[in-house]
N, C-alpha and C positions, 0 to 999 in steps of 0.2 A: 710101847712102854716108854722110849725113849721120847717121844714127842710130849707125852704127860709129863714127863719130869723137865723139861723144858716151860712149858704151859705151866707150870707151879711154879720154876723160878723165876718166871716171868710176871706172873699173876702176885708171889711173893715181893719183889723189890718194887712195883707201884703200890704195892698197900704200903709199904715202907715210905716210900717217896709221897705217896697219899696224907699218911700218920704226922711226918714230918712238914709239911705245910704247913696240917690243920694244927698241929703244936704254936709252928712259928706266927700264926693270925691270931691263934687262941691268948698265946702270951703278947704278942701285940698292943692285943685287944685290952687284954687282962691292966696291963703297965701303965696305959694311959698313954702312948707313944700318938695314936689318931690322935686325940685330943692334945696332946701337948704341941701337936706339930698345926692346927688348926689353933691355938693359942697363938702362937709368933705368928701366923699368917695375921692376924687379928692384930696383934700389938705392934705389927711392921704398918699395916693401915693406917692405925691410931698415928704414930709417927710420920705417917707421910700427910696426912691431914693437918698436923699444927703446922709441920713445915710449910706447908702450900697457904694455910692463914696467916705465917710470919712473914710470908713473902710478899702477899696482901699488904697488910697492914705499913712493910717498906718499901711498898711503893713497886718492886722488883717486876721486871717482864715475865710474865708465866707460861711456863712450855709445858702442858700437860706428860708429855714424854719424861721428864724429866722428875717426874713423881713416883711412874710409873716402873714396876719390877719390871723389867723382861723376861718373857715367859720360854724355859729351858726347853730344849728340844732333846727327848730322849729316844730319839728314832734313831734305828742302825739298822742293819741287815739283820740282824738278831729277832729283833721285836717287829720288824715290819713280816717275819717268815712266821715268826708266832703267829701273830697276829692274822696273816693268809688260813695258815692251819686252825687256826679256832674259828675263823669264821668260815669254812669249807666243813671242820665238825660240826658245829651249829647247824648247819646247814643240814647236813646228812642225821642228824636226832631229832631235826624238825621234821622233815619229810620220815623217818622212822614212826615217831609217835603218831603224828598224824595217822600214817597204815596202821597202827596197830589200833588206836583209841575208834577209826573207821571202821577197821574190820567187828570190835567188838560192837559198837552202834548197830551193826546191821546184825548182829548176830540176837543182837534185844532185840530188833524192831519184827525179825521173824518171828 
């Protein structure tokens, strides 16, 4: 009995933890946040394109480098552990389905 009510609280705070993702993408998604944040990616381009033609036009030495964002690294112990863990589950629901979607194939093919 004891184990079941563990197994619920447990099963209770990922659906939580679940609901509350799918809220945070959904509104997200909803606000136009993707889209605004791929807008300034767009409009930082636009901006680095007349610069590099102003720089053209006088004459200036051109370092591609220096047009260029540099790209942020968001790697730490944090997200490289995630990252082990989701591709170690990926792994084990590939080889899951696989048995199972197998098992049922043969069980048609009899």
């Amino acid at each position: 009995m004891k184990k079941q009510k563990t197994a619920n609280i447990i099963f209770k705070y990922l659906f939580l933890m679940s609901f509350i993702a799918f809220l945070t993408i959904y509104f997200s998604q909803a606000t136009g946040y993707y889209e605004y944040e791929q807008y300034k990616k767009k409009e930082l381009t636009e901006e680095q394109i007349r610069q590099f033609e102003k720089d053209i036009e006088e004459g200036k030495e051109i370092d591609i480098q220096s047009y260029l964002k540099p790209a942020k690294n968001f790697e730490n112990k944090i997200s490289n552990a995630s990252l082990t863990i989701s591709d170690t589950i990926s792994e084990y629901m590939s080889k899951g389905i696989e048995f199972v979607f197998g098992g049922i194939g043969k069980l048609i093919e009899e």
